[in-house]
PDB file of the backbone (N, CA, C, O) and the ligand in Angstrom, with CONECT records:
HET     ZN  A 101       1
ATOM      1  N   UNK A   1       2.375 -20.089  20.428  1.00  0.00           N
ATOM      2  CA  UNK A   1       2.046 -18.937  21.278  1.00  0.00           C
ATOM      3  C   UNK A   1       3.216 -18.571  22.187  1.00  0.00           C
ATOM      4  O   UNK A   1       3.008 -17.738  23.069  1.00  0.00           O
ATOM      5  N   UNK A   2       4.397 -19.102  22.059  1.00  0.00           N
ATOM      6  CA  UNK A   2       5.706 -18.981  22.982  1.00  0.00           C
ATOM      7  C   UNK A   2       6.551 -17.929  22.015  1.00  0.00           C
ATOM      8  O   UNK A   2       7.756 -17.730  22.171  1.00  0.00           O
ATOM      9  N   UNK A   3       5.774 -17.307  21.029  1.00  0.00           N
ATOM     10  CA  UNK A   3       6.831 -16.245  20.466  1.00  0.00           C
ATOM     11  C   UNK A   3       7.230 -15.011  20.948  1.00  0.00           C
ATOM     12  O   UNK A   3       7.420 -14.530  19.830  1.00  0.00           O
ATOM     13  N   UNK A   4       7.407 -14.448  21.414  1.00  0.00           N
ATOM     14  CA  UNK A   4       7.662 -13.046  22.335  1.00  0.00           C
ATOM     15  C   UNK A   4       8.036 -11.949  20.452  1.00  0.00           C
ATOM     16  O   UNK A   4       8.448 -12.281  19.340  1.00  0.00           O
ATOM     17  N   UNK A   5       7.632 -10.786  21.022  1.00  0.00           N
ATOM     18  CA  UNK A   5       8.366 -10.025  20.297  1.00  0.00           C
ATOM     19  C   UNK A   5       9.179  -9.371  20.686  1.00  0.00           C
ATOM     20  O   UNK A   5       8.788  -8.431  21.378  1.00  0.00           O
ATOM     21  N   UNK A   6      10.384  -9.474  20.509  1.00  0.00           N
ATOM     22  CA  UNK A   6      11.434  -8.613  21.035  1.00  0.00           C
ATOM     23  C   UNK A   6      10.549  -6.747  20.606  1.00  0.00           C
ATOM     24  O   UNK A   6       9.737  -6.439  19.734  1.00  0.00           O
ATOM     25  N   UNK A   7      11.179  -5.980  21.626  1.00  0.00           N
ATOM     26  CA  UNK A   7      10.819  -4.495  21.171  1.00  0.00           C
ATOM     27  C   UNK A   7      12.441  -3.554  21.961  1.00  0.00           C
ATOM     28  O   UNK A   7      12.605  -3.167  23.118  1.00  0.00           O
ATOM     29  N   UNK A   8      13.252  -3.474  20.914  1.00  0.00           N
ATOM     30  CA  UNK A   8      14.534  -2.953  21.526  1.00  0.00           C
ATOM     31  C   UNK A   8      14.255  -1.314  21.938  1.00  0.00           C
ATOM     32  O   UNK A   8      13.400  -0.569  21.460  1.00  0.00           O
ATOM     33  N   UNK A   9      15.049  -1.082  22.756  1.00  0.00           N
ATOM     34  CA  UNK A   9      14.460  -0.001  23.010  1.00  0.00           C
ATOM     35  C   UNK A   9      15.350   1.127  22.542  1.00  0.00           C
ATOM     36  O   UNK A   9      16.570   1.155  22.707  1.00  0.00           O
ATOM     37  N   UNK A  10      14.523   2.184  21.860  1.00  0.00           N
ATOM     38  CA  UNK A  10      15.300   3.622  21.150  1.00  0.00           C
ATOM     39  C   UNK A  10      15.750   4.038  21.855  1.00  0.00           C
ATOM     40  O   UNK A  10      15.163   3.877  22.925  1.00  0.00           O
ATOM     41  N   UNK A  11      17.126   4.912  21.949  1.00  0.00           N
ATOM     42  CA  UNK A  11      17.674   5.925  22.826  1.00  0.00           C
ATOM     43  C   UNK A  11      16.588   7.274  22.400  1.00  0.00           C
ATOM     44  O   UNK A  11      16.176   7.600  21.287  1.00  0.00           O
ATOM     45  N   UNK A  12      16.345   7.839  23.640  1.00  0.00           N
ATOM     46  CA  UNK A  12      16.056   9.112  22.659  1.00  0.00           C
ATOM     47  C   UNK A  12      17.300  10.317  21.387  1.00  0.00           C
ATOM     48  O   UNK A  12      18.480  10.108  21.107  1.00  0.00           O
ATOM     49  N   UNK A  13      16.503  11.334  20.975  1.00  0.00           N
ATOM     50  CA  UNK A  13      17.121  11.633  20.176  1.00  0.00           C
ATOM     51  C   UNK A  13      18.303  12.560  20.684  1.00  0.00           C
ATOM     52  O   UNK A  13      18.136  13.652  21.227  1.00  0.00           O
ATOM     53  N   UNK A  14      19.691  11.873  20.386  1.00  0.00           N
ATOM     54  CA  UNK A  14      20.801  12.801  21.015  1.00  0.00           C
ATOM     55  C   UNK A  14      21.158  13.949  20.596  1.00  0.00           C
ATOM     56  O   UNK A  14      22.189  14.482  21.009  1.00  0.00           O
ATOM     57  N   UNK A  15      20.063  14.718  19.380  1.00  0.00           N
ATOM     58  CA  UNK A  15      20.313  16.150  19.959  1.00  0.00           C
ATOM     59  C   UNK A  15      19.456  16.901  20.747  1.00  0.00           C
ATOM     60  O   UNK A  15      19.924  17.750  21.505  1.00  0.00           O
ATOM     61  N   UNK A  16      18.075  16.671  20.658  1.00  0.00           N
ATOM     62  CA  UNK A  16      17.406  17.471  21.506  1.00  0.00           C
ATOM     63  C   UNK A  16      16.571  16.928  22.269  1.00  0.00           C
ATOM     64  O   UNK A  16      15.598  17.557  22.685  1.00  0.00           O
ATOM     65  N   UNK A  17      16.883  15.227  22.696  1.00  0.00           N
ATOM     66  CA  UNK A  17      16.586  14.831  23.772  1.00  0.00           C
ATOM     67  C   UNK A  17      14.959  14.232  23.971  1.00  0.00           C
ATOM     68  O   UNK A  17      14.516  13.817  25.041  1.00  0.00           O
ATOM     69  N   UNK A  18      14.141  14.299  22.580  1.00  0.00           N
ATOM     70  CA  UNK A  18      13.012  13.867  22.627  1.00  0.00           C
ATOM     71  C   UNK A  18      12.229  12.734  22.407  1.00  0.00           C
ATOM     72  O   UNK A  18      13.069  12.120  21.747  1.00  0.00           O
ATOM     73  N   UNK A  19      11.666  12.291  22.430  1.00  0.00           N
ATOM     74  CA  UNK A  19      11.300  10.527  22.077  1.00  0.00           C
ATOM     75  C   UNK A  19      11.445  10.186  20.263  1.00  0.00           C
ATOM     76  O   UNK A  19      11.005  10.767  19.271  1.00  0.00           O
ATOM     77  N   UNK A  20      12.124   9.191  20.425  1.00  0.00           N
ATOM     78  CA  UNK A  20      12.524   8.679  19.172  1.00  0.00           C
ATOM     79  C   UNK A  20      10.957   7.826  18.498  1.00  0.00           C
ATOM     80  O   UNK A  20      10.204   7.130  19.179  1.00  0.00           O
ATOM     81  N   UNK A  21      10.829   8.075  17.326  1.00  0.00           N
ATOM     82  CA  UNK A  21       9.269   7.650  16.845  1.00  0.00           C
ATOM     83  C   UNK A  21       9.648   6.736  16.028  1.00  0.00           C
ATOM     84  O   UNK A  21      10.412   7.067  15.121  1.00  0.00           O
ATOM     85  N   UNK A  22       9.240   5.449  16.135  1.00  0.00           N
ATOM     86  CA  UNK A  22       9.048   4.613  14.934  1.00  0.00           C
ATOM     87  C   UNK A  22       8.348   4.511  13.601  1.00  0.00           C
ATOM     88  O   UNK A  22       7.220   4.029  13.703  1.00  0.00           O
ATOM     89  N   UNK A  23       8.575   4.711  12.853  1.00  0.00           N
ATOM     90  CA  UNK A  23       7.139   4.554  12.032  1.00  0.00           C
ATOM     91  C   UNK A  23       7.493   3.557  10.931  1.00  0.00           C
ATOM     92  O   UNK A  23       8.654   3.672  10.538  1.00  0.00           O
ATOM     93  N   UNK A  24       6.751   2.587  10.329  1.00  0.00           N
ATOM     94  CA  UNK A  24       6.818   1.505   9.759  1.00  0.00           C
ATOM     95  C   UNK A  24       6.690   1.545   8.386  1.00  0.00           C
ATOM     96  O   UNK A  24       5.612   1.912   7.917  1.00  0.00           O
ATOM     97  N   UNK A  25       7.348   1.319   7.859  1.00  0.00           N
ATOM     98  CA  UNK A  25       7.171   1.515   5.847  1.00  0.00           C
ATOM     99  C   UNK A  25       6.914   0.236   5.123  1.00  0.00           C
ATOM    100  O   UNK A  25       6.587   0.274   3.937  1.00  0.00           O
ATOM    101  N   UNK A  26       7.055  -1.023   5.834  1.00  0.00           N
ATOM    102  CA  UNK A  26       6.784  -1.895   5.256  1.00  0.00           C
ATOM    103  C   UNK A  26       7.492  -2.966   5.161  1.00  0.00           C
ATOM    104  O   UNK A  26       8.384  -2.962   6.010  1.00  0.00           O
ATOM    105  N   UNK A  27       7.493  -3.991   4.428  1.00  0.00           N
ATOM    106  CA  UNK A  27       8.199  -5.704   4.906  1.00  0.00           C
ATOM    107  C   UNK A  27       8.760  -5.908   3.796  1.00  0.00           C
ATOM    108  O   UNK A  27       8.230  -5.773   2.694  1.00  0.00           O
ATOM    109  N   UNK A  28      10.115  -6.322   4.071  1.00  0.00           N
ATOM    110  CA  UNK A  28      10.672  -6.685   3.157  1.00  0.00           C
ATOM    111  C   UNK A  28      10.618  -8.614   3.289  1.00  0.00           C
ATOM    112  O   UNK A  28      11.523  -9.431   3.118  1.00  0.00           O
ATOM    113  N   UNK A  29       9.423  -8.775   3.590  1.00  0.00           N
ATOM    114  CA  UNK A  29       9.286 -10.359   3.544  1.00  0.00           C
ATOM    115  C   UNK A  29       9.891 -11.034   4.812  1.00  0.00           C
ATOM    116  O   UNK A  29      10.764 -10.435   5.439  1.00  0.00           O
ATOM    117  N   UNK A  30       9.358 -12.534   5.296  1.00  0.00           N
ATOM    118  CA  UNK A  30       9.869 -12.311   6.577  1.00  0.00           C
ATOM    119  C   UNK A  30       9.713 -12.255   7.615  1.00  0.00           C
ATOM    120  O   UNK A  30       8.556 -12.303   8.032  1.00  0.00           O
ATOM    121  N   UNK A  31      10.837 -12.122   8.540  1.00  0.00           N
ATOM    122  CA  UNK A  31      11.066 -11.073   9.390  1.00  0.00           C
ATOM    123  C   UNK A  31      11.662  -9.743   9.359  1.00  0.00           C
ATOM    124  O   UNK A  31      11.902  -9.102  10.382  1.00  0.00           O
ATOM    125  N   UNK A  32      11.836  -9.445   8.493  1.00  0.00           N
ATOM    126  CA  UNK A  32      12.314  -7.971   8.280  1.00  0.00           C
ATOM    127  C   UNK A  32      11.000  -6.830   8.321  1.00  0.00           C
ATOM    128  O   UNK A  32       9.931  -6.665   7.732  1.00  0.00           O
ATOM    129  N   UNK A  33      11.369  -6.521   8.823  1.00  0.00           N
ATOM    130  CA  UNK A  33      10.430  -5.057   8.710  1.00  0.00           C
ATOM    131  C   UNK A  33      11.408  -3.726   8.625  1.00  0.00           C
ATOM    132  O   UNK A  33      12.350  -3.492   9.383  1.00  0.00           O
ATOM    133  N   UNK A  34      10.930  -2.861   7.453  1.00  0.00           N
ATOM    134  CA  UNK A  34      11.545  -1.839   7.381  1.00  0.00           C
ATOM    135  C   UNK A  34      10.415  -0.575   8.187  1.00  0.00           C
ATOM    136  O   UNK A  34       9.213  -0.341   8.310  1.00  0.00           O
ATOM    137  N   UNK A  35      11.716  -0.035   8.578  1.00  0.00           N
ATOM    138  CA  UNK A  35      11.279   1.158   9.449  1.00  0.00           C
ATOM    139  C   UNK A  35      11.934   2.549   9.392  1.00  0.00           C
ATOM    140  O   UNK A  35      13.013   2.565   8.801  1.00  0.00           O
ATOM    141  N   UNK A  36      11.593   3.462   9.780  1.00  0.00           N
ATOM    142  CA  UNK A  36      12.143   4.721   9.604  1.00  0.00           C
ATOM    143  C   UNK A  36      11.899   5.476  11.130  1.00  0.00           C
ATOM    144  O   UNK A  36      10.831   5.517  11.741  1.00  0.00           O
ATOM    145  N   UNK A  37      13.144   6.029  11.535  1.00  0.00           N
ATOM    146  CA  UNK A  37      13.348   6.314  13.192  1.00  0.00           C
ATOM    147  C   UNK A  37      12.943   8.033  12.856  1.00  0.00           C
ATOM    148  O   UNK A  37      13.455   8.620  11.903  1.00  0.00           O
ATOM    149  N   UNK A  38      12.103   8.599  13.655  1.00  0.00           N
ATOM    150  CA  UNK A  38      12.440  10.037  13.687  1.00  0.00           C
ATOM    151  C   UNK A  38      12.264  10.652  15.263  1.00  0.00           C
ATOM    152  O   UNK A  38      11.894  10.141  16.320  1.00  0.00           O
ATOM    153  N   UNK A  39      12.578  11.590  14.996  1.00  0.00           N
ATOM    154  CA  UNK A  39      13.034  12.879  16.152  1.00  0.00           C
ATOM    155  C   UNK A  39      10.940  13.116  16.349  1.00  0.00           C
ATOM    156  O   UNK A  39      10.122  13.184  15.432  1.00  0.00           O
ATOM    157  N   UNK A  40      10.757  13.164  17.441  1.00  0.00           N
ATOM    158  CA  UNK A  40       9.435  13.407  17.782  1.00  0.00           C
ATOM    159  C   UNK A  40       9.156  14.459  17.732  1.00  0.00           C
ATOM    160  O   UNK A  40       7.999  14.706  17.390  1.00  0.00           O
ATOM    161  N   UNK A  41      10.408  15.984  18.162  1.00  0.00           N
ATOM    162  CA  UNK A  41      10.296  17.078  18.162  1.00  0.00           C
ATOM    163  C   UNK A  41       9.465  17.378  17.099  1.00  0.00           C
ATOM    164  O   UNK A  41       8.934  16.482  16.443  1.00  0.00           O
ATOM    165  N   UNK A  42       9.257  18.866  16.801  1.00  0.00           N
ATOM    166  CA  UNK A  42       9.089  19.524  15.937  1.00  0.00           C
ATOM    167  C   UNK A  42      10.582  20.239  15.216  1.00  0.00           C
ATOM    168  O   UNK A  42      11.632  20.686  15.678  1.00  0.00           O
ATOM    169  N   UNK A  43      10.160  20.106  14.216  1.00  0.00           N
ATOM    170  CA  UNK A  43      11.948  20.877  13.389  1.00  0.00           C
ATOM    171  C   UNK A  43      12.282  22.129  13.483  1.00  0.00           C
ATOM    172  O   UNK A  43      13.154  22.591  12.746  1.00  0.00           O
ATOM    173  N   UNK A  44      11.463  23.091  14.665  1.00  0.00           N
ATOM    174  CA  UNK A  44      11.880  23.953  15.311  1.00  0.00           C
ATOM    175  C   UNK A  44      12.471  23.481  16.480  1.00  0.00           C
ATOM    176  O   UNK A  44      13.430  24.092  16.951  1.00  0.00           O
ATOM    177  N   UNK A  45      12.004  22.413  17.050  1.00  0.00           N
ATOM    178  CA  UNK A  45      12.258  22.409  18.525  1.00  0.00           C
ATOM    179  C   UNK A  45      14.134  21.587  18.381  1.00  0.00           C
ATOM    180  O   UNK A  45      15.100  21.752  19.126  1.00  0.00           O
ATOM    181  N   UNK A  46      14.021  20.903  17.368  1.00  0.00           N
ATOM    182  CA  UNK A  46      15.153  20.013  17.111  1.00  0.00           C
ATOM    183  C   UNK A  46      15.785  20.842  16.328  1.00  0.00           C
ATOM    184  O   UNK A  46      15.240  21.425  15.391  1.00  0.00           O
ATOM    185  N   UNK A  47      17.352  21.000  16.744  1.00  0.00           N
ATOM    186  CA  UNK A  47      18.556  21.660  15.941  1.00  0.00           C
ATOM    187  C   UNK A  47      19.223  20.811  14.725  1.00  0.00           C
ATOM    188  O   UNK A  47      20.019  21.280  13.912  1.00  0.00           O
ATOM    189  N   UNK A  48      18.779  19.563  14.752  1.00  0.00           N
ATOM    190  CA  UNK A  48      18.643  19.021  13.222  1.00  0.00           C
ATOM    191  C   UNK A  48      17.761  18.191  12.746  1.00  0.00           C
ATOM    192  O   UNK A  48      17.842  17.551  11.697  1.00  0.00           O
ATOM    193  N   UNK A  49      16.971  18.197  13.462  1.00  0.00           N
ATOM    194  CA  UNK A  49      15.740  16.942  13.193  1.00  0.00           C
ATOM    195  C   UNK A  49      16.314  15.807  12.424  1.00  0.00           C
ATOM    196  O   UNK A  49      16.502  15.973  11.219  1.00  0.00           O
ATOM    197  N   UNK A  50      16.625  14.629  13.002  1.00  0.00           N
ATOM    198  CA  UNK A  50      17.775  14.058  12.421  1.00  0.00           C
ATOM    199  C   UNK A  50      16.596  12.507  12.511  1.00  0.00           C
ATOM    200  O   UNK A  50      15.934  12.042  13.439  1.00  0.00           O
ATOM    201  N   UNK A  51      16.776  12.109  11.129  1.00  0.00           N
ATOM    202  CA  UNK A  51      15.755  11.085  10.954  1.00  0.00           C
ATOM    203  C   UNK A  51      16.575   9.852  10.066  1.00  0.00           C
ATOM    204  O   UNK A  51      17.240  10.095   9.059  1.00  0.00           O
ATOM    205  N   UNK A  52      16.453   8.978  10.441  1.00  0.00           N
ATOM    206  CA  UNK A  52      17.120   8.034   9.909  1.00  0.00           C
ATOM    207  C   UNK A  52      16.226   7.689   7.825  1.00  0.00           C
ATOM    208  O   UNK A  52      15.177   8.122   7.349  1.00  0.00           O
ATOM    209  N   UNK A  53      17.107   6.945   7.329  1.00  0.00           N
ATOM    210  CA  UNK A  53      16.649   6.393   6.593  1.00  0.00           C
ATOM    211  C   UNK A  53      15.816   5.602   6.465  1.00  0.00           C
ATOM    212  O   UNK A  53      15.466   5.457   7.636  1.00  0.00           O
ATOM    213  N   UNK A  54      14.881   4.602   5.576  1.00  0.00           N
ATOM    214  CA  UNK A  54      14.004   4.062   5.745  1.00  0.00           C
ATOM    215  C   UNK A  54      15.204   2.562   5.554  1.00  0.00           C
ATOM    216  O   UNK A  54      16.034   2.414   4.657  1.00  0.00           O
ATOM    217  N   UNK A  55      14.911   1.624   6.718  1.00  0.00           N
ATOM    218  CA  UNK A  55      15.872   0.337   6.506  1.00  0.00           C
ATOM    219  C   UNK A  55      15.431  -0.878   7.215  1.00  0.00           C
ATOM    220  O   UNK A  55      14.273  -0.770   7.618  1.00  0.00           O
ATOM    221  N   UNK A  56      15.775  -1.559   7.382  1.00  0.00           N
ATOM    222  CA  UNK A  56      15.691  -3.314   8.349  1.00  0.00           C
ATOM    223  C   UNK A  56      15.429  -2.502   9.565  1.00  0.00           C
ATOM    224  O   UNK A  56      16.066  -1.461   9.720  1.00  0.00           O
ATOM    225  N   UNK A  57      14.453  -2.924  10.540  1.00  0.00           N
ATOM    226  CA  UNK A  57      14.534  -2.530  11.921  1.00  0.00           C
ATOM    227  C   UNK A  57      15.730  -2.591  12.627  1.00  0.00           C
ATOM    228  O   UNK A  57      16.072  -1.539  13.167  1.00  0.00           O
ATOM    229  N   UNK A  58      16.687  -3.877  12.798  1.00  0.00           N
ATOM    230  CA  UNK A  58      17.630  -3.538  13.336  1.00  0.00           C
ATOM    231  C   UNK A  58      18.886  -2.724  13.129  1.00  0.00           C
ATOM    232  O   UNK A  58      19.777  -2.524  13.954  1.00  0.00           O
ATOM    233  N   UNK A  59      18.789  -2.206  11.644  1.00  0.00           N
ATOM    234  CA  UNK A  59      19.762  -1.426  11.007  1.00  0.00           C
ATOM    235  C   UNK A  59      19.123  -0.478  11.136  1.00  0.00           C
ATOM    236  O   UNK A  59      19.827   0.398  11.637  1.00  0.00           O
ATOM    237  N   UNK A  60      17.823  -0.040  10.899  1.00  0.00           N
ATOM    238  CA  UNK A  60      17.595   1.807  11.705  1.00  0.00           C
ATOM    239  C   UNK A  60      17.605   1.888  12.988  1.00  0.00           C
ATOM    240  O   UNK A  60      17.112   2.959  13.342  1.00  0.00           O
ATOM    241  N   UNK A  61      17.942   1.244  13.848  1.00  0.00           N
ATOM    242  CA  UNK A  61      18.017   1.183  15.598  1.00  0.00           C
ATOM    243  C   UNK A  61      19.405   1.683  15.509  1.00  0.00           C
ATOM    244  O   UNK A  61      19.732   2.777  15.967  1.00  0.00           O
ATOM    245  N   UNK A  62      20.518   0.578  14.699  1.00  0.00           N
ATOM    246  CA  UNK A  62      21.995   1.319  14.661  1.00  0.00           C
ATOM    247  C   UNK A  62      22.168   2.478  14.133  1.00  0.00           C
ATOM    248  O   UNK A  62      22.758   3.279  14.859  1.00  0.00           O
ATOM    249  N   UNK A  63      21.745   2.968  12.761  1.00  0.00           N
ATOM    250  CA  UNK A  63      21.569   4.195  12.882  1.00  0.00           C
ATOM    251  C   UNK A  63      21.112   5.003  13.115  1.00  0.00           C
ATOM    252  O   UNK A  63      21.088   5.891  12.263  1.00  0.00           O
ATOM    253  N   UNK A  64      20.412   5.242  14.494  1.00  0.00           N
ATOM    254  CA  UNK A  64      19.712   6.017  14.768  1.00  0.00           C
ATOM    255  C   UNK A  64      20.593   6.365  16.127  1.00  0.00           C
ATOM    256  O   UNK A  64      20.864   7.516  16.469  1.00  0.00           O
ATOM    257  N   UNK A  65      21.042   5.025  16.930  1.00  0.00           N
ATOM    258  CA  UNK A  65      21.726   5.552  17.908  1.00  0.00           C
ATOM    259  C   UNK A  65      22.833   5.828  17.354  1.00  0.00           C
ATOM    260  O   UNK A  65      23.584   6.296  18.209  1.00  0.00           O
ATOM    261  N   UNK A  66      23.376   5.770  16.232  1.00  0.00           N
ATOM    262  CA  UNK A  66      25.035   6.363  15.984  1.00  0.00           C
ATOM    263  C   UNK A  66      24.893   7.513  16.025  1.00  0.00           C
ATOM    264  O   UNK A  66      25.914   8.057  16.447  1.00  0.00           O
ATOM    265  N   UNK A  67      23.741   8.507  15.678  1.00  0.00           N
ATOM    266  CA  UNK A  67      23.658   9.492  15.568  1.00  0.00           C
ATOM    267  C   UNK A  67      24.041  10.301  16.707  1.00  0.00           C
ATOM    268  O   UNK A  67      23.126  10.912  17.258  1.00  0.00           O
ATOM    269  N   UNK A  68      25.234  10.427  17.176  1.00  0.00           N
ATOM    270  CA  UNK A  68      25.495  11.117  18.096  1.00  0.00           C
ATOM    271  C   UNK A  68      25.341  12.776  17.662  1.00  0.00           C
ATOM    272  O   UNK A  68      25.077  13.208  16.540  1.00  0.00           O
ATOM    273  N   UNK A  69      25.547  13.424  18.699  1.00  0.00           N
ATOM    274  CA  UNK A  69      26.182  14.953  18.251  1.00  0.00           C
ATOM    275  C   UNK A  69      27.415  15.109  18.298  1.00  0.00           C
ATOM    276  O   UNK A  69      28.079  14.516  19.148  1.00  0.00           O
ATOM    277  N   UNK A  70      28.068  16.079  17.242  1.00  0.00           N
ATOM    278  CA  UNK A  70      29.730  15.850  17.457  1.00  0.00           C
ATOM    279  C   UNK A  70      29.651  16.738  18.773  1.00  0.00           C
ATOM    280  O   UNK A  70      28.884  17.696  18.867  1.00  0.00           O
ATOM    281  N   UNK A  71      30.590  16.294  19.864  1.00  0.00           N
ATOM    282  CA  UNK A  71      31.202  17.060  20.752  1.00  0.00           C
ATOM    283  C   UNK A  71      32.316  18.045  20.245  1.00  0.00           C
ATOM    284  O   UNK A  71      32.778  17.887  19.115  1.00  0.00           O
ATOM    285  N   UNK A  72      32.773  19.100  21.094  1.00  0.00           N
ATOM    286  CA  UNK A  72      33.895  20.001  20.822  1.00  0.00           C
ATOM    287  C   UNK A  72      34.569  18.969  20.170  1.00  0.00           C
ATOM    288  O   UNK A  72      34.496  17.780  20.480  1.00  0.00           O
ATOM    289  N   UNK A  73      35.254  19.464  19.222  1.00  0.00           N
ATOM    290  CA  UNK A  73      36.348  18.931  18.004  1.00  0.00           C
ATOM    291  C   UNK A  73      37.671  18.603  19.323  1.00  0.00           C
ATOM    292  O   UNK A  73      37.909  19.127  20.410  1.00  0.00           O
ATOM    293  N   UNK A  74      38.104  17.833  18.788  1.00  0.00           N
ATOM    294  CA  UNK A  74      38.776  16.968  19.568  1.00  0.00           C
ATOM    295  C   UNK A  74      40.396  17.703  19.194  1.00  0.00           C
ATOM    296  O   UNK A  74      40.929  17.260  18.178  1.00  0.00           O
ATOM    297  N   UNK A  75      40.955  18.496  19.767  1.00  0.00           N
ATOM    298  CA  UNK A  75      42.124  19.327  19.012  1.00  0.00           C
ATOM    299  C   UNK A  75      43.551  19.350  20.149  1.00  0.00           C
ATOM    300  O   UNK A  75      44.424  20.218  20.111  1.00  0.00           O
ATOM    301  N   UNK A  76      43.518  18.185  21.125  1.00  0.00           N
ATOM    302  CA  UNK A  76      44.362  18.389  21.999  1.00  0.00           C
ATOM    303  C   UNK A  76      45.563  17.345  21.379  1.00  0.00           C
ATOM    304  O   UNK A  76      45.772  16.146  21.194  1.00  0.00           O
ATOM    305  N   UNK A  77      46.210  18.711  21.189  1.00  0.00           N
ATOM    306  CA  UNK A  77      47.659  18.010  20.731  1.00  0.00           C
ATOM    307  C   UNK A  77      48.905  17.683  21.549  1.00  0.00           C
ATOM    308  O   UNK A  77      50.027  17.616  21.048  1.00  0.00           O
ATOM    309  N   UNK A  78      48.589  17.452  23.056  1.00  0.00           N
ATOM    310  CA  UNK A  78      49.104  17.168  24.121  1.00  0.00           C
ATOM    311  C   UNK A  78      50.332  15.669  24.034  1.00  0.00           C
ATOM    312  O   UNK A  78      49.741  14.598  24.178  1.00  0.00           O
ATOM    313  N   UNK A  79      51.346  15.583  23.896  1.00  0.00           N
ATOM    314  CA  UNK A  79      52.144  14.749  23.700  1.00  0.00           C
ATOM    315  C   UNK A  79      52.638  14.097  24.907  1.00  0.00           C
ATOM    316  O   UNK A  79      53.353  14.791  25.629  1.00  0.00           O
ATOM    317  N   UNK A  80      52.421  13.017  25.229  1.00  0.00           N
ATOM    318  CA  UNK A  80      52.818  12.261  26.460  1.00  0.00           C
ATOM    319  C   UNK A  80      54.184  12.045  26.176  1.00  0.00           C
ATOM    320  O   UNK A  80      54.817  11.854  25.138  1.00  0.00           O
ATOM    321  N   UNK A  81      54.632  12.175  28.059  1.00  0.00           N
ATOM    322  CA  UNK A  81      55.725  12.773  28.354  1.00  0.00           C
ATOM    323  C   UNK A  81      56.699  11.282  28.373  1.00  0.00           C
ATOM    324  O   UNK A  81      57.902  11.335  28.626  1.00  0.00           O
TER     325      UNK A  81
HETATM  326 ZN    ZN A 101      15.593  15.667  18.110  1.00  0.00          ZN2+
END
């Protein structure tokens, strides 16, 4: 009874800022649980509704927060002096 479950916590979704949803697809035996991360929005409200793949819990947590948005393109060709 000393097992805790870890529960890491989602960033929300970095484009439109809404709660990241877990939803569970099933065990790959284990401790693995596969999961699939999505955008809570609606795919109007979200400019890409950006949903991870279905994978290992801790590998859809990484991709889910990699999912950044690209910022302005990075184009400063500024040469130190
Ligand atoms: Zn979103």
């Amino acid at each position: 009874m000393s097992r805790t479950t870890r529960n890491p916590k989602l960033l929300p979704c970095p484009f439109c800022g809404s709660k990241a949803r877990r939803v569970a697809r099933g065990c790959l035996g284990g401790d693995i649980t596969l999961i699939q991360i999505t955008c809570s929005a609606r795919p109007t409200q979200c400019p890409v509704q950006p949903t991870t793949p279905t994978l290992p819990r801790d590998a859809a947590i990484k991709v889910w927060h990699a999912r950044a948005p690209r910022s302005a393109p990075a184009t400063q060709t500024e040469t130190p002096n």
